[in-house]
N, C-alpha and C positions, 0 to 999 in steps of 0.2 A: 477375736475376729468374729464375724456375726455375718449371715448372708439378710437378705432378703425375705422375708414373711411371705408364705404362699399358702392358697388353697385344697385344698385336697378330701374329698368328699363333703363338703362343708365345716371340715376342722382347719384351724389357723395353725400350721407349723414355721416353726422357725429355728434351722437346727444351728449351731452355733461350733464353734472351735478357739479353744483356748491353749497357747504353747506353754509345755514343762517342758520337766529334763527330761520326760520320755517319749516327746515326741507331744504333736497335736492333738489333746484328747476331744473327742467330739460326743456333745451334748445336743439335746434337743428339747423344746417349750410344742406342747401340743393342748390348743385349747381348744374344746368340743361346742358342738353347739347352743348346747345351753348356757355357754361360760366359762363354765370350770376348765382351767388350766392345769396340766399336769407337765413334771419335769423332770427329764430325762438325764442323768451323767453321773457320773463320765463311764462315757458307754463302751468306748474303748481310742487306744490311743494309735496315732497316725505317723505318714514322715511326711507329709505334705496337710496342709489346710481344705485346700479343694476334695481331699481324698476323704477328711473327717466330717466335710457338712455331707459330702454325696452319700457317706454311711448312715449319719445322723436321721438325712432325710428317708433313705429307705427303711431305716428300724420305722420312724413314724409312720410311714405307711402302712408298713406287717401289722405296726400295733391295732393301728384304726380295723387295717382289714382283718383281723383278727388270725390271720397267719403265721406261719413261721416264723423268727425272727432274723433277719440275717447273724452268721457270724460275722466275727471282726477278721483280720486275712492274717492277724498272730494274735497268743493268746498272754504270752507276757514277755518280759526282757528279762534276763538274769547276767549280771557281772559273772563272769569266770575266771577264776586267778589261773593264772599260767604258771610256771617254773620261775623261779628267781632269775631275774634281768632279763623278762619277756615282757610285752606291756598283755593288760586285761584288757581283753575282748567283750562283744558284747552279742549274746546266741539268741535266740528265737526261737521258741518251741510254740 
């Protein structure tokens, strides 16, 4: 899934979302002004699309503006086995 190409300090961003099994991971294409493209992923993963371009596009900003970076709102998924004849969950840390 792909959004729309935008401006932002005179760099061309365009952050992108691709569905796995774990969820939307969100990428970003950030080309400067002289040209050169640089490429962002997977930068971290989603449960919604909307939710991995809106991060995509802000990492692209922090990058440009030379700031912070955002974090992602988890940092990975881990299977948890359970006791025999319980089903595996899935935790967030």
């Amino acid at each position: 899934m792909d959004s729309q190409p935008f401006s932002y300090k005179q760099h061309v961003i365009v952050p992108f979302a691709s569905i796995s099994k774990l969820g939307y991971a969100a990428s970003v294409f950030v080309t400067r002004p002289t040209g050169k493209c640089s490429a962002f992923g997977i930068l971290a993963y989603f449960v919604s699309e909307n939710a991995a371009l809106q991060y995509a596009a802000a990492y692209a900003k922090a990058h440009i503006d030379g700031t912070t970076l955002p974090k992602p709102p988890f940092t990975r998924i881990r299977s948890v086995q359970r006791p025999s004849g319980s089903r595996t969950c899935l935790t967030i840390t």
